[in-house]
C-alpha positions as CSV (number, residue, x, y, z in Angstrom):
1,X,-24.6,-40.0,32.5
2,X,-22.0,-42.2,34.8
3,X,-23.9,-44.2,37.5
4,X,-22.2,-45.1,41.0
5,X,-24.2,-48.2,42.3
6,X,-27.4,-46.4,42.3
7,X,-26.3,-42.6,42.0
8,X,-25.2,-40.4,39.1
9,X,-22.2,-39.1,38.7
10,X,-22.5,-35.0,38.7
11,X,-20.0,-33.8,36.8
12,X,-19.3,-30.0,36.7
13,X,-19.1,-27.6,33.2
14,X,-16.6,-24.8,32.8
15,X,-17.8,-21.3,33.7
16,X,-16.1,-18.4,32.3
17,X,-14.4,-15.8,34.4
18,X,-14.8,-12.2,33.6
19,X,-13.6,-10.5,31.0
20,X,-10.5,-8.5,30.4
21,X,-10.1,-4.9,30.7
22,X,-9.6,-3.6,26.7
23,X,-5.9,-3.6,24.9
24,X,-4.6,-0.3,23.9
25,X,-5.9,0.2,20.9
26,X,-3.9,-0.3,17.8
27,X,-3.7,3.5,16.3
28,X,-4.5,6.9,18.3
29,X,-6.5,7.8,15.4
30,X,-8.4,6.7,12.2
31,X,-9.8,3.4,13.4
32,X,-7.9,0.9,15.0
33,X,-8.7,-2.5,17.1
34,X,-8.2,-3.6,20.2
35,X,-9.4,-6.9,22.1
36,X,-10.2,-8.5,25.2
37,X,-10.5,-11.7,26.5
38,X,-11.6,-14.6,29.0
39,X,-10.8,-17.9,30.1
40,X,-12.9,-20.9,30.8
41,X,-11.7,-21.5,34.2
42,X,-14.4,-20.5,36.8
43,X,-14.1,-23.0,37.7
44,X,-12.6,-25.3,34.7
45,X,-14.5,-28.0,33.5
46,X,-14.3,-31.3,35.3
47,X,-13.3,-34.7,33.2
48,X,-16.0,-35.4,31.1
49,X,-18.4,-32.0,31.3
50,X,-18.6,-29.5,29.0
51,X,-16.6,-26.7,28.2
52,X,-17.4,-23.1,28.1
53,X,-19.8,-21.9,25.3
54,X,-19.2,-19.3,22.8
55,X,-15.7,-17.2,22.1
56,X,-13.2,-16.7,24.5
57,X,-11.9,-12.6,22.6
58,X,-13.9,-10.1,21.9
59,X,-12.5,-7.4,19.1
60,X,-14.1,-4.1,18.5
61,X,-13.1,-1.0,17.1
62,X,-11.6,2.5,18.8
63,X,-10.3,5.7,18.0
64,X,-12.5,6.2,15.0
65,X,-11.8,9.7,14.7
66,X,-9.6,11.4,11.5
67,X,-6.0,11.7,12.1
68,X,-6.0,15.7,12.0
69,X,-4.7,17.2,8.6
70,X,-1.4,18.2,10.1
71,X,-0.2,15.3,11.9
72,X,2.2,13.4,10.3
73,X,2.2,9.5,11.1
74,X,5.9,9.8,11.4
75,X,8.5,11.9,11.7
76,X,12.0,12.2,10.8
77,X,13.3,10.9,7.5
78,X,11.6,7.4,6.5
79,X,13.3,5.4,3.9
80,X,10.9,2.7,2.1
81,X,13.4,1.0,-0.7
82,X,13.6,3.3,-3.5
83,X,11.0,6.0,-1.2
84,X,13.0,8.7,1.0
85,X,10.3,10.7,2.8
86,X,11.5,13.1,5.0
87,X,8.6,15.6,7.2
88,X,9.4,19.5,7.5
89,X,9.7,20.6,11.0
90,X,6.1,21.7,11.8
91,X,4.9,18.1,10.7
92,X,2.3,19.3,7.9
93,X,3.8,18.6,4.7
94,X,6.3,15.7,3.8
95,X,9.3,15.8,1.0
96,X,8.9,12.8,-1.2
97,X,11.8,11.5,-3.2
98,X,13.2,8.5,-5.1
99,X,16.5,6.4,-5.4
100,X,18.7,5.4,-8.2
101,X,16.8,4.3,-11.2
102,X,13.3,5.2,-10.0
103,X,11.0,8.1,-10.5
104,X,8.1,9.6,-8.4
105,X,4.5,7.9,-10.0
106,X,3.1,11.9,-10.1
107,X,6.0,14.4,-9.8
108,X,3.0,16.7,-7.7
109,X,3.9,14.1,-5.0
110,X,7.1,15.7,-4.3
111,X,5.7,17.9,-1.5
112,X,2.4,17.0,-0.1
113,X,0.4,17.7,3.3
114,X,0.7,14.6,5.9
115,X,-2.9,14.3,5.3
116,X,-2.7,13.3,1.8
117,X,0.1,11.1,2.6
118,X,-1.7,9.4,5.4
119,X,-4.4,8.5,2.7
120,X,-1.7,7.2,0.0
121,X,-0.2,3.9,-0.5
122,X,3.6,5.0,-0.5
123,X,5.1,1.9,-2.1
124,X,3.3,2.8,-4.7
125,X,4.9,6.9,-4.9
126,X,8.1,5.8,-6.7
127,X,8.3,4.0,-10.2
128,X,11.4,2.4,-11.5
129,X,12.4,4.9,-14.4
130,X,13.1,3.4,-18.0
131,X,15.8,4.3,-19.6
132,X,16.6,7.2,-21.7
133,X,15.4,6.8,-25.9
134,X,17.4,7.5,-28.7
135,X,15.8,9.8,-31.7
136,X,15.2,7.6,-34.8
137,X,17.4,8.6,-37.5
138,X,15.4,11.4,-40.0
139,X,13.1,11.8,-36.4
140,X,12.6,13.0,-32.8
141,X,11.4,11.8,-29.9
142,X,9.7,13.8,-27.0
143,X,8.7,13.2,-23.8
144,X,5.7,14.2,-21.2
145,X,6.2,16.2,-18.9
146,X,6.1,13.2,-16.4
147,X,8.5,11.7,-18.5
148,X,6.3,8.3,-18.7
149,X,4.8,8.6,-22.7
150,X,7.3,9.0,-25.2
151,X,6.0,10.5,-29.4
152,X,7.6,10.1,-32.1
153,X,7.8,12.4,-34.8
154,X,9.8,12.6,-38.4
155,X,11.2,14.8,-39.9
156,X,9.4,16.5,-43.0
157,X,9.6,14.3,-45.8
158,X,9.9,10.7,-43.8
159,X,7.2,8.6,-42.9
160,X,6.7,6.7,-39.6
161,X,6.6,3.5,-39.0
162,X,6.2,1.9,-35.7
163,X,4.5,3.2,-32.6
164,X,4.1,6.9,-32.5
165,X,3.6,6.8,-29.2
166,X,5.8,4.7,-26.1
167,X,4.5,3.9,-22.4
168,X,6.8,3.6,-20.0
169,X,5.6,0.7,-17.4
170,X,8.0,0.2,-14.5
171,X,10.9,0.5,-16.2
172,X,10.3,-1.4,-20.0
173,X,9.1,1.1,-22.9
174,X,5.7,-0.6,-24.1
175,X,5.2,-0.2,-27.8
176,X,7.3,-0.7,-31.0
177,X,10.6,1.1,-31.9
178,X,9.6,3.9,-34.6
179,X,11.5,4.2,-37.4
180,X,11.3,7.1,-39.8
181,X,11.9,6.2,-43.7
182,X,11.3,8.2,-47.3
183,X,7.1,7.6,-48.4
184,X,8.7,5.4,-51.1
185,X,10.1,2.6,-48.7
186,X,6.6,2.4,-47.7
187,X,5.2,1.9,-51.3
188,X,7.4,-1.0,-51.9
């Protein structure tokens, strides 16, 4: 240290004060945070000493319990781009639709019990839609029932060529256009 003629200079460290009562925590249920904290200033340190050791916030979990099955996290209608949500009156089950040009991912999704939804990643509920396909000539096309595979099939007496079967992956059909010819096109 300092010396003063013959005397060292004492210098004094920071202290830390007490700590702070505990934020609100974050959600009233299924986990959330909350913090407190503490500043080095019981007294402060002096020029030249030391400053407090270790962290000035603490973090911890709270409100660990489930959200029960039949509270919603929201209420009302709840529009998320292309999502419209809206929650029936006793808040246990929400109505799930899309906009314009999209299409719920699972069309079971269209009513579901706030618990489910509280679990699911809703930007992820609605899919943008691809657009409608056109029957080869001398063929058919059918869709799935969640309108997201497409087949094609000739007619009896043509052959396919092509992709039998389309994907439809936010928004683009993946795989080739089918066409269906006579078996002697193919020979050639």
């Amino acid at each position: 240290g300092e010396w003063i003629g013959h005397a060292p200079i004492c210098r004094k460290d920071g202290e830390w004060s007490s700590w702070s009562d505990y934020s609100t925590c974050s959600q009233s249920c299924g986990t959330g945070q909350q913090q407190r904290t503490r500043s080095c200033d019981n007294p402060p340190p002096e020029p030249g000493a030391k400053p407090c050791d270790s962290c000035a916030r603490e973090c911890r979990d709270c409100n660990t319990h489930p959200c029960p099955a039949s509270d919603c996290l929201f209420s009302g209608t709840l529009l998320l781009g292309p999502l419209n949500m809206t929650v029936s009156s006793d808040r246990e089950r929400v109505f799930v639709s899309c906009g314009a040009d999209y299409v719920l991912a699972d069309p079971t999704l269209a009513e579901v019990k706030c618990s489910l939804l509280n679990t699911t990643d809703a930007t992820k509920l609605c899919v943008k839609s691809c657009q409608t396909l056109t029957s080869p000539a001398n063929g058919s096309v059918q869709l799935s029932d969640d309108g997201f595979k497409a087949f094609y099939e000739c007619d009896l007496g043509f052959v396919l060529f092509g992709s039998k079967r389309l994907v439809c992956d936010n928004g683009i059909w993946i795989g080739d256009n089918a066409e269906c010819h006579p078996p002697e096109i193919g020979r050639a």
